[in-house]
C-alpha positions, 0 to 999 in steps of 0.5 A, spaced: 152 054 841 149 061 842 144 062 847 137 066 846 141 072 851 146 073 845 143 078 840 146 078 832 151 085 833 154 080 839 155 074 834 158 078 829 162 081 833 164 074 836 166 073 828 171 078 828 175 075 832 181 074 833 182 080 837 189 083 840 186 085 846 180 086 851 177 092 854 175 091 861 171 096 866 172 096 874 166 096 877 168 098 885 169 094 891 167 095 898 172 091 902 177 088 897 173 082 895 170 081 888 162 081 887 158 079 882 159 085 877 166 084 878 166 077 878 162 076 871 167 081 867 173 077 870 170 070 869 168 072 862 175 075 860 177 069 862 172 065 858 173 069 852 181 068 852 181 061 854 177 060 847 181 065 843 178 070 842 182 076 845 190 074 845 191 080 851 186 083 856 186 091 859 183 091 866 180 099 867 179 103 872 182 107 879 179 108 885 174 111 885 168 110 890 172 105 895 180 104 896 181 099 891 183 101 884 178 097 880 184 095 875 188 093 879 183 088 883 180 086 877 188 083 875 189 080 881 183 076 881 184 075 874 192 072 875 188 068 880 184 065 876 190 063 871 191 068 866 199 069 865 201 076 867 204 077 861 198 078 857 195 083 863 195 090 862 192 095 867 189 102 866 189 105 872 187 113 871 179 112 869 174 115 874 168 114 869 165 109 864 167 113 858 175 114 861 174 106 862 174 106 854 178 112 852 184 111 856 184 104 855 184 103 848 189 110 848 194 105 852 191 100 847 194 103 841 201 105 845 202 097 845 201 097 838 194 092 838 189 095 833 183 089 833 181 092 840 173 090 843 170 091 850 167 087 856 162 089 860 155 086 863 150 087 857 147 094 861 154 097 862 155 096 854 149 099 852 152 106 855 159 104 852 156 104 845 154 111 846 160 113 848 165 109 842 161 112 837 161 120 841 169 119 841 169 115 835 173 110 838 173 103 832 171 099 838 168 092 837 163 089 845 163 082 847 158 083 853 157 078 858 153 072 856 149 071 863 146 065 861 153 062 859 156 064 864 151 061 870 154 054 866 161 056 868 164 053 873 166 059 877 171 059 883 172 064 889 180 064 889 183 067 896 187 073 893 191 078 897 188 085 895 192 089 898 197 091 892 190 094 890 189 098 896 190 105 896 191 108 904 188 115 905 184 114 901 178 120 898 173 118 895 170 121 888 164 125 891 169 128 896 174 131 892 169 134 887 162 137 887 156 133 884 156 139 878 164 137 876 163 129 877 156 131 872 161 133 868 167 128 868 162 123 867 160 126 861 168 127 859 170 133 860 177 130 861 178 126 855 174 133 851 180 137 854 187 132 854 183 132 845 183 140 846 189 141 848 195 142 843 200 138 841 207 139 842 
């Protein structure tokens, strides 16, 4: 059953389905434990491979603004909930939304998956969406349906956090200017590592 929240691209995506794995990007977390940004992103990749949509899942993201690396505690959480570890994967390098994407799915083709789709809040995926077509990545995108998952049952698992914690930690606006971060988080990395010559 689809609610009204669905839209048509979400059902075709869903169609589609099976996929080899999912994309899923960090969101920061202040003191180790989950919020509600985090928690919707988990809980939904959760749902979407308890149903078999998605056979293996890519938790994205460094620590970026706090000292926990969103993968990582996003794969704890996720752990908690059930997922076997074996179908977990973390991509740990990412500092913006278009590095969530194109680093996952760069580690998602080194594991040999080719049917890859994305899991964020609906707002989040509007953005990645831009960001697919400006890096021409064959991406499909599950966003959260908000109103499915208010129906969840949802537990608040007790999870040691500190495997995802980085000590002496720097956050991103220390280490860059605003200019570079401006930069970065129009992908500046990914225009320079696709830039550079292979050898």
């Amino acid at each position: 059953m689809f609610h009204a929240s669905v839209t048509p691209a979400y059902r075709e995506a869903l169609a589609a389905g099976p996929y080899d794995v999912l994309i899923v990007p960090g969101f920061p977390s202040e003191d180790g434990r989950w919020n509600r940004a985090i928690k919707a992103r988990v809980y939904w990749s959760h749902h979407l491979l308890q149903r078999g949509v998605a056979r293996h899942v890519i938790y994205s993201g460094a620590a970026v603004h706090t000292p926990y690396v969103e993968g990582q505690l996003m794969a704890l959480y996720a752990h908690a909930l059930g997922v076997p570890p074996e179908v977990v994967f973390t991509e740990t390098n990412a500092f913006h939304s278009c590095e969530n994407l194109y680093y996952s799915y760069r580690l998602a083709r080194a594991l040999g998956f080719a049917r890859v789709a994305v899991v964020s809040d609906p707002f989040q995926t509007t953005r990645l969406r831009e960001v697919a077509r400006e890096f021409e990545l064959p991406l499909a995108f599950l966003p959260v349906d908000f109103v499915e998952l208010f129906w969840m049952s949802k537990a608040d698992p007790v999870v040691n956090t500190r495997a995802a914690y980085v000590p002496n930690f720097v956050p991103l606006n220390r280490r860059l200017t605003p200019a570079e971060i401006e930069r970065a988080s129009a992908g500046e990395r990914i225009h320079a590592e696709r830039a550079a010559p292979r050898g």
